[in-house]
N, C-alpha and C positions, 0 to 999 in steps of 0.2 A: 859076482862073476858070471853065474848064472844068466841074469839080464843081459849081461855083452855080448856073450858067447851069442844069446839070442837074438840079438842085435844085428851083431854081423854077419850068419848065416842068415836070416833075410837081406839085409846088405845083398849081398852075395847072390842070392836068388836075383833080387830086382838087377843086379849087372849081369847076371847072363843071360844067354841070349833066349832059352830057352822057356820063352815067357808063356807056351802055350802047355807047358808042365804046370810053371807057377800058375796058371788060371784053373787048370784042369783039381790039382789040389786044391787049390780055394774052394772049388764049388763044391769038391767030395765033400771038404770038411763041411760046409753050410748043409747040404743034403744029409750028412750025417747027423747035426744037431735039430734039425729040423722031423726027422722023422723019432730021435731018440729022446729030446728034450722039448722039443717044442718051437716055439717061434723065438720067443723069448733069446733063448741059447742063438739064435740065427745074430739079433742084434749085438749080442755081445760080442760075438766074432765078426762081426765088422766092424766094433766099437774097436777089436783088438789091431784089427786089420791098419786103421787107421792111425792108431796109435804107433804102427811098425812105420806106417808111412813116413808118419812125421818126424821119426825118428832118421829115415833114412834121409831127411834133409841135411843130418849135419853129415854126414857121409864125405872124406872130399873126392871124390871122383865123381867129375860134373854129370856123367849117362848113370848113375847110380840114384844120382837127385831130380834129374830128366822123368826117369821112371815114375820114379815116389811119385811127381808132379801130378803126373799123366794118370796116376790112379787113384789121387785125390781126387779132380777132378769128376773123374766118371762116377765117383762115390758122391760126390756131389751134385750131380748130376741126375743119379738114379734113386736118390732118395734127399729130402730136406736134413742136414743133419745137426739138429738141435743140441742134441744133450753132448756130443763130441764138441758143436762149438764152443760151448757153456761153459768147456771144462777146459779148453784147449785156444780159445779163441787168441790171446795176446802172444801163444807161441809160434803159432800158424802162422800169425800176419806177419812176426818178425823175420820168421826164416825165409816166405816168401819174397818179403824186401832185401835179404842178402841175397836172393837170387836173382832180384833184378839186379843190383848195384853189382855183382861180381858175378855173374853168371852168363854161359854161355847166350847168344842169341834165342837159340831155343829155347835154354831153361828161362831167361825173363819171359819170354812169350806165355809160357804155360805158369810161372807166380802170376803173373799180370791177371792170367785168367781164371786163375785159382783163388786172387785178391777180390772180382770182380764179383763169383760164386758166394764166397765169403759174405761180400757186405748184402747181397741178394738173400742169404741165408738169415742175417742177423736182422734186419727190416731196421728201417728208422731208427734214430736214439743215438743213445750215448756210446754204441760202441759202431755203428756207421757213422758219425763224427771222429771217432779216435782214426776209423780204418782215412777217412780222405785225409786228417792233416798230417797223420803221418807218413802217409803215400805221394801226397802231393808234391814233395824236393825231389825224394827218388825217380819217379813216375818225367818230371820234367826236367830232372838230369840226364837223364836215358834217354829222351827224346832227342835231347842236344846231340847225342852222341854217337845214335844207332842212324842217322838217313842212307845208310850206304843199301844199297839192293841187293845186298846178301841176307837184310836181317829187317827186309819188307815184311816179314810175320813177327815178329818180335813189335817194330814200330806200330804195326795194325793194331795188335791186341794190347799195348800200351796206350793208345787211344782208347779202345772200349772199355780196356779198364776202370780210365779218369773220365770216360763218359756216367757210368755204373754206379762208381761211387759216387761221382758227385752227384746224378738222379736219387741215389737214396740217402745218404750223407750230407748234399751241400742243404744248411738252414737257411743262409740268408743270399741276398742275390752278388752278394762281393763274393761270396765262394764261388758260387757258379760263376759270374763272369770271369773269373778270375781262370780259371778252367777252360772254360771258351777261348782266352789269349791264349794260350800255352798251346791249344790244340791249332789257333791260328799261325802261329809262331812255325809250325812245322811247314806250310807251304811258304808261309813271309818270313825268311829268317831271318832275323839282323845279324849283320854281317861288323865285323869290326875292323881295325885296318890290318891290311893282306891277309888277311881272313877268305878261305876259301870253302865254299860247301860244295855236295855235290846236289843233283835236283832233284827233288821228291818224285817217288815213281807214280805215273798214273794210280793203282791201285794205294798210294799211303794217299794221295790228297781224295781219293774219292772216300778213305775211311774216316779220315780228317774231317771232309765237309757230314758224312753221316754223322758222326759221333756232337760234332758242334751242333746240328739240326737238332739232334735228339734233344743235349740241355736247350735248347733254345726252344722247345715246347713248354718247361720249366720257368721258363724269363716273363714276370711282366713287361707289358711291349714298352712303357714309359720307362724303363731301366735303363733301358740301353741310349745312349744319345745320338741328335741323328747322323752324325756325320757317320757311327757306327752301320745304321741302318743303310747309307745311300755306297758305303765301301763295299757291304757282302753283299748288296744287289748288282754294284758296277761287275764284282769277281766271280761271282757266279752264272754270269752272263758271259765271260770269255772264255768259261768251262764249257759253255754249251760248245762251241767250235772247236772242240776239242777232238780229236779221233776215238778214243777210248768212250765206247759205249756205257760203261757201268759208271765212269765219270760223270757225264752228260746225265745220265737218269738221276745220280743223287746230288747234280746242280740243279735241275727240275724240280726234286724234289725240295729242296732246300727254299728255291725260288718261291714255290708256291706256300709253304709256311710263312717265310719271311711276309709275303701279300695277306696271307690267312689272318695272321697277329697285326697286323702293323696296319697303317694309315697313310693319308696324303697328310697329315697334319702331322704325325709322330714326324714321317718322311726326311718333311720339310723344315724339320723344329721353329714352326711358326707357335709364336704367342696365345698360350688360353684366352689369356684379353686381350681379344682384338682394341681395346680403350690405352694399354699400356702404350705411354708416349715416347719409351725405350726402342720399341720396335723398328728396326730398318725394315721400311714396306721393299725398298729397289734390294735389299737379299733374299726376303723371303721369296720376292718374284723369279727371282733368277736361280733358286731354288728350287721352287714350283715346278721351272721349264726344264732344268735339268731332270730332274724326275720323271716329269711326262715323258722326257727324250727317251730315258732310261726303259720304263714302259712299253715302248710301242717298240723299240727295239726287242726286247725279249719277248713281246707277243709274237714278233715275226719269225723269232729263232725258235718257238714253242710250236707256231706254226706247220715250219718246215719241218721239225723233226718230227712231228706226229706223223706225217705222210712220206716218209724218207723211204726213198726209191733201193736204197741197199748203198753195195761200196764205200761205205763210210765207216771205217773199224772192219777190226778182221773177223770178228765172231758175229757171222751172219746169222748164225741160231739166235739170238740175243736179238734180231731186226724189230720182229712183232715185241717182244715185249720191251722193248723201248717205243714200239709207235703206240701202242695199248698207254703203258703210263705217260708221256706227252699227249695223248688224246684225252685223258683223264686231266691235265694240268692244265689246257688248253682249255677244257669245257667246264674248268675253276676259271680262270680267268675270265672269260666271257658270257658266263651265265652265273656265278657264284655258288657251284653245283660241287662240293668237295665228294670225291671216292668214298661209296659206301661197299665194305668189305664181310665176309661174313666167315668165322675164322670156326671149326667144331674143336673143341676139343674134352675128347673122349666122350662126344654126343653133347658136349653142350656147346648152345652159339655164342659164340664169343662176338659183337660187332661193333664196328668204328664208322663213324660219320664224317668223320674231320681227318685233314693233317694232320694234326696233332697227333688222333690217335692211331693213325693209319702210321706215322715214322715211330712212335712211341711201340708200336705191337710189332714194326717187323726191324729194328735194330735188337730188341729184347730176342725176340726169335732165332734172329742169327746169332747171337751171343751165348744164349744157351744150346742149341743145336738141338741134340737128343732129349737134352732133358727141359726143354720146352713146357711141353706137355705137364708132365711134372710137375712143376713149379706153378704150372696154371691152376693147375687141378688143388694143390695143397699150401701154396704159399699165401699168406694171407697181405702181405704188401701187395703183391701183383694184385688181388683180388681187390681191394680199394682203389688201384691208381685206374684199372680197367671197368671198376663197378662189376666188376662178374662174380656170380655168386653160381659155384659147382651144383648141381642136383643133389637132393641131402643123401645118396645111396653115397656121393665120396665122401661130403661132411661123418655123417656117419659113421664113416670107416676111418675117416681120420681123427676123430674122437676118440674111438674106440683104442687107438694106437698112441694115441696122444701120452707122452711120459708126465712125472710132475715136473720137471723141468721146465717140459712144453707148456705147460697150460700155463705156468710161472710167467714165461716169456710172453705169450701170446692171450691169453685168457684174464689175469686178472685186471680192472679196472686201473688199478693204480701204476702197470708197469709203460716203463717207457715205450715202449712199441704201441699202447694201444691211446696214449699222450701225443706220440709224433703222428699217427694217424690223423687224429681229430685235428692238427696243423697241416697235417696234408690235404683233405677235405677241405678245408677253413681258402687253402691257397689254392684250390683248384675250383671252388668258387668264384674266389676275385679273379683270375685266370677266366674264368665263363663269359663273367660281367664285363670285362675288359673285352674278351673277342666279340663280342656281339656286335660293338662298334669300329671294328677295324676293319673290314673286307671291303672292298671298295675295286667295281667291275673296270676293267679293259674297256677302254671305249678305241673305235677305229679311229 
C-alpha cells in the first residue's frame, strides 16, 4: 500500500502544474544527500527518481506520462545511465512503444526520443537489436498514420528515432535498407484505391531526407541497386527548387554523400565484366547519358544556390548559411575537396573530413541537443564510430565513477558491446576501402 500511495503522490506531483516546486525539491533533496552522505546517496536518488518515472508511464492521464517522458529524457541526457538500464531496460522500451501506438502526438514524440536515447545508451549488441525489431512495426505504423501538420514533431522525431536505432542496432544491410524505405515511404506514399493522404510538410521531408542520409553513411554503396541510386539523385534534385531553405541544404547535403559513396559505374549498373556477353552495351549507354544529364543539371542548381541573391524562402537569416554549405557542396563536386570541420568538445577536437562524418556528427548533434556533449565525452559507441578519444583527465574521471555494472557492460572483453565494436570497426573499414573508389569530379 505503501508503494501506491507512493506512486500516486508523484503521479500527482508530475500532473500539476507546479513543476518548478517539483524541480526545486528534487534538487534540495540531491544537495541534501550530497553534502550529508556523499556522492554515492546523489545516484541513488536519481536511481529513485527514475524508477518513479517509469512508473508514472502506466499512469492514464496522457500529460502525467508526457511529464514522466520529458524527465526521462533530460536524465538521459545529463548523464549516461547504465545501471538503471541494466535493471530496467525491457520495461522502458515497452512503455515507451504503448506510447507511441496509443499516445498523444506529443507523448509519441518524446517515447520516440526516449527510444532513440535508449538504444544510444545501450551501444551495439543484443539488446540494440531487440530495441529496432521491436520498434520497427510500431515506429512505421505511426508514420502511416501521423502526416497531418499538427503532429509534424511527433512524425520528425519518429524518424530520428528509426534513424538511431537502426545506426546502432541495424547488423546487416536488409535492416537498414529496410528503414531507409519506410523513411522513403513518408514523402512517396503509396496510395491505395480512394485513398487520400495529405502532403508532407517541408520540415517532415527535410527530416525524412536527413535521417535516410544519416543510414546511408552506413550503406555499402554496392547494396543498393542502381535504379535506387539514379531515383534519390533524380528527387533530390527537385528539392533543390524548392522555397523551404532547410529543405534545399539537406538535399545538398544528401546530394553530395550520395556522389561521395557512389560511382558512375555503381550509377549506371554497368557490368564488373566488361567480357560478359549478357551486357546491353545500347542500356548501359543510355544510362550513362542519363546520369551525366542528371549531373550537370544539379551542378547548375549547386551553382545558383551557393551565390543566391536572397528572396528565395522566407527566413532570410538562414541566406549565408545556405550559400556557406552549397559553397562547401559545390567545391566537393568540382575539386573533390569534402568540408573539413573542427567540433571542441569540452576542449577536445573532435574532426570530420568527409560527408560522412560531417552528416553522421551533426544529425547525432541535433538528436541529442543538450546532452551532446555528454555522450561525447563518456559514451563509448560514439567514441568508436568518431575515433575520438576524450583527454584521460575525463577517462579518468569516468573510471573512477564507473559501477560494476558498467565495467560488465563496457569493459570486459567478452561482453557484447565490445563484440559489436570490433564488427563496427571491421565495417567501417570495408566502408573506407569502398569510398576511396567512388568520388568522381563534375566536369562542365
Amino acid at each position: 500500500m505503501g508503494k501506491k500511495s507512493s506512486q500516486k503522490k508523484f503521479a500527482a506531483m508530475l500532473d500539476s502544474d507546479d513543476t518548478d516546486s517539483m524541480s526545486s525539491s528534487t534538487s534540495s533533496m540531491r544537495f541534501d544527500h550530497m553534502t550529508e552522505n556523499g556522492l554515492d546517496e546523489v545516484q541513488v536518488d536519481k536511481d529513485a527518481l527514475l524508477d518513479q518515472w517509469l512508473d508514472a508511464l502506466y499512469e492514464k492521464r496522457g500529460s502525467t506520462r508526457e511529464k514522466a517522458l520529458a524527465s526521462i529524457i533530460e536524465a538521459f541526457n545529463s548523464s549516461l545511465q547504465y545501471e538503471f538500464v541494466e535493471a530496467k531496460f525491457a520495461t522502458l522500451l515497452q512503455q515507451c512503444l504503448n506510447s507511441i501506438k496509443k499516445g498523444s502526438a506529443k507523448e509519441a514524440a518524446l517515447a520516440s526520443h526516449a527510444i532513440g536515447l535508449l538504444a544510444l545508451t545501450v551501444g551495439p549488441g543484443e539488446k540494440a537489436q531487440e530495441i529496432l525489431e521491436e520498434s520497427l512495426s510500431p515506429i512505421s505504423d505511426a508514420l502511416r498514420v501521423r502526416p497531418e501538420t499538427s503532429k509534424i514533431l511527433s512524425v520528425c522525431e519518429l524518424l530520428q528515432c528509426l534513424a538511431v536505432i537502426t545506426f546502432v542496432g541495424g547488423e546487416d544491410p536488409e535492416q537498414t535498407e529496410k528503414s531507409m524505405q519506410i523513411m522513403w515511404q513518408v514523402a512517396h506514399p503509396k496510395l491505395g484505391a480512394n485513398v487520400a493522404t495529405s502532403k508532407p510538410s517541408p520540415a517532415v521531408i527535410a527530416m525524412m531526407v536527413s535521417s535516410w542520409s544519416f543510414l546511408l553513411t552506413t550503406v555499402n554503396s554496392w547494396a543498393l541497386n542502381p535504379k535506387s541510386w539514379q531515383e534519390s539523385i533524380s528527387y533530390f534534385s527537385t528539392l533543390l527548387d524548392k522555397d523551404d531553405r532547410a529543405l534545399r541544404m539537406a538535399a545538398g547535403e544528401a546530394l553530395a554523400l550520395v556522389f561521395e559513396i557512389g560511382s558512375l559505374e555503381k550509377f549506371c549498373g554497368e557490368a564488373k565484366d566488361s567480357s560478359d556477353p549478357t551486357t546491353d552495351e545500347g542500356k548501359d549507354s543510355r544510362k550513362l547519358m542519363y546520369v551525366h544529364g542528371l549531373r550537370t543539371k544539379v551542378l547548375g542548381q549547386v551553382r545558383g544556390l551557393s551565390a543566391e541573391a536572397g528572396g528565395k524562402g522566407s527566413a532570410k537569416k538562414d541566406l549565408n548559411s545556405q550559400r556557406n554549405t552549397f559553397r562547401d557542396i559545390l567545391d566537393f563536386f568540382e575539386n573533390g575537396s569534402a568540408p573539413e570541420t573542427l567540433v571542441k568538445i569540452g576542449g577536445d577536437p573532435l574532426s570530420t573530413s568527409s560527408w560522412t562524418q560531417y552528416i553522421q556528427l551533426n544529425f547525432l548533434k541535433h538528436f541529442l541537443g543538450g546532452g551532446f556533449v555528454k555522450h561525447m565525452q563518456e559514451n563509448q559507441f560514439l567514441h568508436d564510430v568518431f575515433d575520438f578519444t576524450p583527454k584521460k583527465k575525463h577517462l579518468s574521471g569516468a573510471e573512477q565513477r564507473m559501477s560494476g555494472s558498467e565495467k560488465r557492460m563496457y569493459k570486459s572483453p567478452n561482453s557484447a558491446l565490445n563484440k559489436a565494436r570490433t564488427q563496427l570497426l571491421n565495417k567501417q573499414r570495408t566502408l573506407a576501402q569502398d569510398k576511396n573508389s567512388g568520388y568522381f569530379a563534375f566536369d562542365e
